[in-house]
GUBADO-137576 format. One record per residue (C-alpha): y negated, x, z; residue number from 0. Coordinates in steps of 0.2 Angstrom, whole numbers. Layout:
GUBADO-137576
SITE  north   east     up  num
SITE      Y      X      Z  NUM
...
//
This chain:
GUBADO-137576
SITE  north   east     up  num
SITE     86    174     93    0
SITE     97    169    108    1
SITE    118    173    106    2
SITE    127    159    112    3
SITE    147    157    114    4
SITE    156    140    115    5
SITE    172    142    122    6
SITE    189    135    127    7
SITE    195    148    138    8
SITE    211    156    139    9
SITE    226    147    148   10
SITE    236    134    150   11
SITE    235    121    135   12
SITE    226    106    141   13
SITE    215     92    133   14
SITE    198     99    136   15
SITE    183     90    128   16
SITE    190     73    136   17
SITE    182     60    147   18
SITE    200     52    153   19
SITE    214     60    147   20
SITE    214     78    151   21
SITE    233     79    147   22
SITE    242     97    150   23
SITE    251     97    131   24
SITE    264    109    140   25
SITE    270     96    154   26
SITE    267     84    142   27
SITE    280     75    132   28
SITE    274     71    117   29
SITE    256     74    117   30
SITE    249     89    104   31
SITE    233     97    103   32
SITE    217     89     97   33
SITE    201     98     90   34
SITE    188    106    100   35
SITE    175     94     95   36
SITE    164     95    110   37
SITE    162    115    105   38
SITE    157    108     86   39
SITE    146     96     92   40
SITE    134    109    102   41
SITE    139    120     88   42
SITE    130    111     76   43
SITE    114    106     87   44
SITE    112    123     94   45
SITE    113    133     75   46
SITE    101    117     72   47
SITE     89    123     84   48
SITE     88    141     80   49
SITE    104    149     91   50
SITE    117    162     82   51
SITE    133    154     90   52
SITE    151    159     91   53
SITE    164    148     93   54
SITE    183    150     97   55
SITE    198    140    104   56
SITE    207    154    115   57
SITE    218    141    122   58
SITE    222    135    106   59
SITE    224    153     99   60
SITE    234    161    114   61
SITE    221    172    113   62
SITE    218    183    131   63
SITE    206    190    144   64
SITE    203    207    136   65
SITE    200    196    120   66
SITE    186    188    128   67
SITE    177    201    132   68
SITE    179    211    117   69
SITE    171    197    109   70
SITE    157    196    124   71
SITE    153    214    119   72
SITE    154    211     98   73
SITE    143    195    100   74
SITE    130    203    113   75
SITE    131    188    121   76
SITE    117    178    131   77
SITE    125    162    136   78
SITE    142    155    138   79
SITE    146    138    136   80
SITE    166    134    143   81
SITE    173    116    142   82
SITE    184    115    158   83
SITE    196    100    164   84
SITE    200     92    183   85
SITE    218    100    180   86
SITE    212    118    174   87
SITE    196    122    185   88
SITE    202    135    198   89
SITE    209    144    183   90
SITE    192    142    172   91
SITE    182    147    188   92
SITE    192    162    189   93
SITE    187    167    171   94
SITE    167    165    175   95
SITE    171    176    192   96
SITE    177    190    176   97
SITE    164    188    165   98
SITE    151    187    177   99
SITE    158    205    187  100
SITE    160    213    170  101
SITE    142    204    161  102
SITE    130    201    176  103
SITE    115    194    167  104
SITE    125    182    154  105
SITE    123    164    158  106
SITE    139    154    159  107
SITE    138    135    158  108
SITE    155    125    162  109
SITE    155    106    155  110
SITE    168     92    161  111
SITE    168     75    166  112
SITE    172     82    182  113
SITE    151     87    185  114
SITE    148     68    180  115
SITE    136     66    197  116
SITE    147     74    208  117
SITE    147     73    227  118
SITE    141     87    238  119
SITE    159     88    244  120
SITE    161     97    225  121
SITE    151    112    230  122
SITE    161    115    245  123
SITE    178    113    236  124
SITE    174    124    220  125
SITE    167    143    222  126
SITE    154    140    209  127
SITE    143    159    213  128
SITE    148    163    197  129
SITE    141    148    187  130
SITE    124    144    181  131
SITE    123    127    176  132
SITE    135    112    176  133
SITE    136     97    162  134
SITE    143     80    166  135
SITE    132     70    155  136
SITE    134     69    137  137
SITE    133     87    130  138
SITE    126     81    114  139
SITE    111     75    121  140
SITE    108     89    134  141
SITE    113    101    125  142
SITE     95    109    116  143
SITE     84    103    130  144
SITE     96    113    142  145
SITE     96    129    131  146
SITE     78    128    128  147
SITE     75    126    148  148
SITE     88    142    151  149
SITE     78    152    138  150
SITE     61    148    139  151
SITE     56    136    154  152
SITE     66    133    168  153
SITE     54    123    177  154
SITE     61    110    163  155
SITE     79    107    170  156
SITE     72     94    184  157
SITE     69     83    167  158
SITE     87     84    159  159
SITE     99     70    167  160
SITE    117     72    168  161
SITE    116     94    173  162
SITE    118    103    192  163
SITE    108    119    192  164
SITE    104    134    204  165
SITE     86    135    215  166
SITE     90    150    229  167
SITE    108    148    227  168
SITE    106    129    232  169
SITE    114    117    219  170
SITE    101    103    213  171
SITE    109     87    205  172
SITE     99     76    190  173
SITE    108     61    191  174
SITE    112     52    174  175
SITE    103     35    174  176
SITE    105     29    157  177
SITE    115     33    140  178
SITE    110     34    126  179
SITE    113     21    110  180
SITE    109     30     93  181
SITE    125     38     92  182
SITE    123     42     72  183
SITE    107     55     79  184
SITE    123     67     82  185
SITE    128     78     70  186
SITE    145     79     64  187
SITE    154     95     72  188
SITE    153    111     65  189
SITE    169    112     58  190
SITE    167    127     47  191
SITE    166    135     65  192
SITE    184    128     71  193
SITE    198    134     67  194
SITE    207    116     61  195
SITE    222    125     56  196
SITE    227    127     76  197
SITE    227    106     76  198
SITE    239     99     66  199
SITE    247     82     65  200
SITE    266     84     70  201
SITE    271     71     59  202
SITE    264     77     41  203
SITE    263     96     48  204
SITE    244     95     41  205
SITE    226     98     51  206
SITE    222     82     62  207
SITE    202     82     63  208
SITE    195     72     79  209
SITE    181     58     76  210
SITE    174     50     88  211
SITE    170     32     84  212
SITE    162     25     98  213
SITE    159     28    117  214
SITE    159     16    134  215
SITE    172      4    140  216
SITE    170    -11    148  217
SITE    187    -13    156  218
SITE    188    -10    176  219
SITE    205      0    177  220
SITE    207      7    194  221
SITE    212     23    186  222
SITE    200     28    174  223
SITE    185     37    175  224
SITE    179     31    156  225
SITE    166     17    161  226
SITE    158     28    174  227
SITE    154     42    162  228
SITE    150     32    147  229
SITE    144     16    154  230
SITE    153      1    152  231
SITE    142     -5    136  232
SITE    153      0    121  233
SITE    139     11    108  234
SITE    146     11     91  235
SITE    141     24     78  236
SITE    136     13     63  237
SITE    153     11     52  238
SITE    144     20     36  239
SITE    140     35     48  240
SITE    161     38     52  241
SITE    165     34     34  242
SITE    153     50     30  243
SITE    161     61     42  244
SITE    179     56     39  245
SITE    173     60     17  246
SITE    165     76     23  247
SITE    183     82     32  248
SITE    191     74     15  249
SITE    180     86      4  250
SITE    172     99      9  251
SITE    188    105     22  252
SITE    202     96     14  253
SITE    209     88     31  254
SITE    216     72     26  255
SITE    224     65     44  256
SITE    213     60     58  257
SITE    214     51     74  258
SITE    199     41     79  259
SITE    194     43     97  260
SITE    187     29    106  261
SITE    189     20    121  262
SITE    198      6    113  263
SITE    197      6     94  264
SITE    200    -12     91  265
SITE    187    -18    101  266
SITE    176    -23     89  267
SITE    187    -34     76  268
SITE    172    -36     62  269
SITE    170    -16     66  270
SITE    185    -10     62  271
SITE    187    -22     47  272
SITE    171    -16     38  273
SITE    176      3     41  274
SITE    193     -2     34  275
SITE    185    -12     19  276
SITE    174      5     15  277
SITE    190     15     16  278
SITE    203      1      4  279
SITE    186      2     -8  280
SITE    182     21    -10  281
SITE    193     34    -18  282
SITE    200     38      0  283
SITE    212     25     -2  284
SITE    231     32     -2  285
SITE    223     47      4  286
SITE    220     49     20  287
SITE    230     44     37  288
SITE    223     38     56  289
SITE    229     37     71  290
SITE    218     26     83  291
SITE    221     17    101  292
SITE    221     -1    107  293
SITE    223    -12    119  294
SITE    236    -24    117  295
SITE    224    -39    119  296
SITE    212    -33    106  297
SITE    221    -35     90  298
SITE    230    -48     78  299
SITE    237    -50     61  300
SITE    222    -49     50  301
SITE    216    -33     59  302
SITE    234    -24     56  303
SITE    236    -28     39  304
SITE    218    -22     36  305
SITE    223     -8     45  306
SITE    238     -3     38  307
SITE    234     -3     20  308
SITE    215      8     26  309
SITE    228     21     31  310
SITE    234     19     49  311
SITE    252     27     52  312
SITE    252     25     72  313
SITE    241     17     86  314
SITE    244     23    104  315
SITE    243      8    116  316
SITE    240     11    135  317
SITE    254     -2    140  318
SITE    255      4    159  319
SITE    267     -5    168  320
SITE    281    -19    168  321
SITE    276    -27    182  322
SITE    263    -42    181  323
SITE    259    -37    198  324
SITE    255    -17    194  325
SITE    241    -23    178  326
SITE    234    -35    189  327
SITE    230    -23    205  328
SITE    226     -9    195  329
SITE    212    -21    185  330
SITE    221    -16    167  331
SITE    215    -34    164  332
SITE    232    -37    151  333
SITE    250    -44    155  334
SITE    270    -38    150  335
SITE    270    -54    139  336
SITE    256    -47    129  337
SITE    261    -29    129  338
SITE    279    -38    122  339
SITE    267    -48    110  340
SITE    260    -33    103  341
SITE    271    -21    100  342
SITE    281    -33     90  343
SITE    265    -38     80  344
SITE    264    -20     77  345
SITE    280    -15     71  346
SITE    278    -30     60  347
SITE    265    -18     50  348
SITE    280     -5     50  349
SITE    264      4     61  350
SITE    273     18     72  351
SITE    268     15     91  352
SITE    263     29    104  353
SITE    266     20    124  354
SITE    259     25    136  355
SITE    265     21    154  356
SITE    260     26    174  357
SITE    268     25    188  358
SITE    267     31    206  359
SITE    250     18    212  360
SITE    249     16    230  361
SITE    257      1    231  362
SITE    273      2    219  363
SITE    290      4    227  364
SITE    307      4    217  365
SITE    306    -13    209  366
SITE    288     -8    201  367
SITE    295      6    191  368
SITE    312      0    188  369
SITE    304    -18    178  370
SITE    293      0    168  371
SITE    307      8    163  372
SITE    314    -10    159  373
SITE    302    -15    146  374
SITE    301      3    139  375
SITE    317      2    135  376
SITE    315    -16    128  377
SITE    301    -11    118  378
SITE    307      5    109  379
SITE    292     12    104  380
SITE    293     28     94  381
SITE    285     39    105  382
SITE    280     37    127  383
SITE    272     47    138  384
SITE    276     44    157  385
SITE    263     49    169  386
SITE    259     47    187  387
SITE    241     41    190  388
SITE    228     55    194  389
SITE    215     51    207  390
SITE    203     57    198  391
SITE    185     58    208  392
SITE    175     45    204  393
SITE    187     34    202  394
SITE    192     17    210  395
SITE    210     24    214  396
SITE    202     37    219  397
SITE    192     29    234  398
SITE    207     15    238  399
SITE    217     34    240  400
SITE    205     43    251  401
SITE    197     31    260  402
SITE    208     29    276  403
SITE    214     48    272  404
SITE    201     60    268  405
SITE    210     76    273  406
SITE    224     72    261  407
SITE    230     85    248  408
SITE    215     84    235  409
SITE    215     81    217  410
SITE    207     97    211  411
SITE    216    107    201  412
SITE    228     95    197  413
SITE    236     82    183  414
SITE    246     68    178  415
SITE    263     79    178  416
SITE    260     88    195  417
SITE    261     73    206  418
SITE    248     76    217  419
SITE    247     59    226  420
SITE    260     61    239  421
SITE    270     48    233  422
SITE    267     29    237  423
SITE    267     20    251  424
SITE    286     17    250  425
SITE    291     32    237  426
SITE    290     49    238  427
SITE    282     63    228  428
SITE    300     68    223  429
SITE    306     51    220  430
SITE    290     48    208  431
SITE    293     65    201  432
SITE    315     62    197  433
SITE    310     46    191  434
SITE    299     52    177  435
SITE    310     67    173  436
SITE    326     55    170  437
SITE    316     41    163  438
SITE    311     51    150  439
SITE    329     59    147  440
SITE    338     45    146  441
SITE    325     37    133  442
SITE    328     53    122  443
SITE    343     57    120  444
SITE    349     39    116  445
SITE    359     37    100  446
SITE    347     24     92  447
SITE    333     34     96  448
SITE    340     48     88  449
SITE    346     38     73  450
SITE    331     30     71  451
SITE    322     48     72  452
SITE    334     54     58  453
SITE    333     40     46  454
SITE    314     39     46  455
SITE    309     35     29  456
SITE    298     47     30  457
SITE    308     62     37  458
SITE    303     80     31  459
SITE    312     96     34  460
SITE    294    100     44  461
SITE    295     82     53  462
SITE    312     84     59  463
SITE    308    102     65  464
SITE    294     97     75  465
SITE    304     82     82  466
SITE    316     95     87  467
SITE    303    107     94  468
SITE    296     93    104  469
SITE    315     88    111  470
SITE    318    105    115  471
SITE    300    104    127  472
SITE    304     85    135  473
SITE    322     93    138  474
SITE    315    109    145  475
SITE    302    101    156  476
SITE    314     87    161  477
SITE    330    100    168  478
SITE    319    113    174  479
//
């Protein structure tokens, strides 16, 4: 029996196990850790299929090196599996160059949007000597098939779509050529593996557990990868298979927040009211909270009230820009009106609201971001996040970037708060960096915001600890 380790490696804290938003929680300024539910899913199908696994969150647990491989050692390992991001990469490849010198014939897999049917220029950008396999498919369907291939039959990679693997040292790509659609075939992730205690919900103080709702996205923003590397059909799990998970958190883990995790959540209307529905109608009502995302053209009153009483305290909203112009050239495919629209629609529910805003697109000059900082102001939402917009390979903004300037400083290695563009056509990298870091100052330390933090009707001792723990990071990251 094989001995395989899933693993987030140690380093700086960033949102490994997503498709998009691979935030660093450090830069960031309000973002918290989620669950290492990539690592549970191929938990769950590899002890399925017959593996002794390890799993551990040494990001999470500030856990070091020399822990590593102590654990190497303990657990005899065979195989390692580590979930890397665009931002973290040089650091996670320098981590495989360790293991590797110190356990030679250990196999060591990374996994990340960023293998998604890479171009050969990715071969000659990364030192990948130290690597066995890569995973830009969907894991949970690669995943045994790999493993069995590793172990037993290597002539049976060529079949698996979605991997990069080794011949003589020579990199081979199987391209992913469809997705597939029984999402409920997955099973939930091995959370008596995870530690949940490490992701906890800043507003309650309690574990948060991740679910996964659906995946693809039919949008066509410039600036996302998501509908590359799930398709732009949206595959639902069936609303009775989310309801179980969410019950088996409830009772056999005792996590009682969530976020859901999809795309956009309120895609589906008749969707989200059934899953609502089963929630109002089951003994869950009044017990458990959610968090989900929308987008601003995708919801209405019957929704939100449905919502609202299934349990929903806060839906983050990708509300971009306040400039017409901006949404429409960056395909967001929404306007300022109905971002205005929404938010008050929202707040309507007393619903708290997470706005998320980018800046820094090729052709934005001072106007673009001052009409931004405009409407986030006007909107007050209760919590923002300002970032510049990542080129992330694969992506349109991507190829409208590098297209006339291939040699231009490239986007590995790097995120939303490092400002790795160069700037704009008409701003600098500094001017896009000073804007952000006093943008977000001046939203925080206004007296209504405060006052409205403070007379939460909700406010804890632990809530208003947090929120100070969070200031203490924006002020932090914004001065210095």
């Amino acid at each position: 029996m094989k001995n395989v380790m899933l693993i987030y490696p140690p380093g700086i804290m960033y949102q490994r196990g997503e498709d998009r938003c691979q935030i660093n929680i450090e830069a960031s300024a309000a973002n918290s850790l989620r669950a290492c539910n990539d690592l549970g899913y191929a938990a769950a199908i590899l002890r399925k299929g017959g593996y002794n696994v390890f799993l551990k969150d040494y990001m999470a647990e500030k856990a070091d090196f020399e822990i590593l491989k102590t654990d190497i050692e303990r657990e005899k390992a065979d195989a390692i599996f580590i979930s890397i991001t665009n931002g973290s990469i040089f650091e996670d490849i320098k981590i495989t160059e360790k293991i590797k010198n110190i356990f030679p014939n250990v196999k060591i897999i990374l996994k990340g949007a960023l293998f998604f049917n890479p171009e050969e220029s990715l071969f000659k950008e990364l030192n990948l000597n130290f690597t066995d396999v890569l995973i830009g498919g969907e894991t949970e369907f690669i995943i045994s098939p790999l493993f069995n291939a590793i172990f037993n039959s290597q002539e049976k990679l060529k079949d698996i779509e979605g991997i990069c693997y080794k011949i003589n040292d020579k990199w081979i790509e199987n391209k992913v050529n469809h997705f597939e659609d029984n999402l409920d075939s997955i099973p939930f992730p091995a959370r008596d593996l995870m530690k949940n205690h490490l992701y906890i919900n800043p507003l309650t103080n309690k574990p948060i557990a991740t679910i996964s709702t659906s995946r693809g996205c039919p949008s066509s923003c410039i600036y996302c990868v998501s509908p590359l590397i799930s398709g732009k059909k949206v595959r639902f799990r069936s609303v009775k298979n989310v309801f179980d998970e969410i019950k088996e958190c409830v009772d056999k883990y005792n996590i009682t927040d969530f976020f859901f995790k999809s795309d956009t959540f309120t895609i589906n209307k008749n969707w989200v009211m059934e899953l609502c529905s089963l929630i109002i109608n089951s003994d869950l009502k009044n017990r458990i909270n959610w968090a989900a995302n929308s987008r601003v053209n995708t919801i209405d009153d019957e929704m939100l009230q449905k919502m609202k009483e299934a349990g929903c305290y806060l839906i983050a909203l990708g509300l971009e820009s306040g400039s017409n112009e901006s949404l429409l050239k960056m395909g967001k495919g929404t306007s300022v009106e109905q971002n205005i629209f929404a938010v008050k629609l929202i707040k309507k529910y007393k619903i708290k609201i997470w706005g998320f805003y980018l800046i820094g697109f090729p052709w934005e000059t001072k106007k673009h971001l001052k009409a931004t900082r405009k409407l986030m102001f006007k909107l007050n939402t209760d919590f923002i996040e300002l970032s510049v917009a990542t080129p992330f390979k694969g992506s349109k903004l991507y190829k409208m970037i590098y297209k006339n300037a291939p040699n231009r400083e490239q986007v590995l290695g790097k995120d939303s708060f490092k400002h790795i563009t160069k700037g704009t056509e008409y701003l600098t990298a500094k001017e896009l960096k000073n804007f952000r870091k006093n943008t977000l100052l001046l939203y925080h330390i206004r007296p209504c915001f405060i006052l409205k933090k403070l007379t939460d009707t909700n406010i804890t001792f632990d809530l208003l600890r947090n929120y100070l723990k969070f200031g203490i990071k924006m002020l932090k990251n914004s001065l210095f």
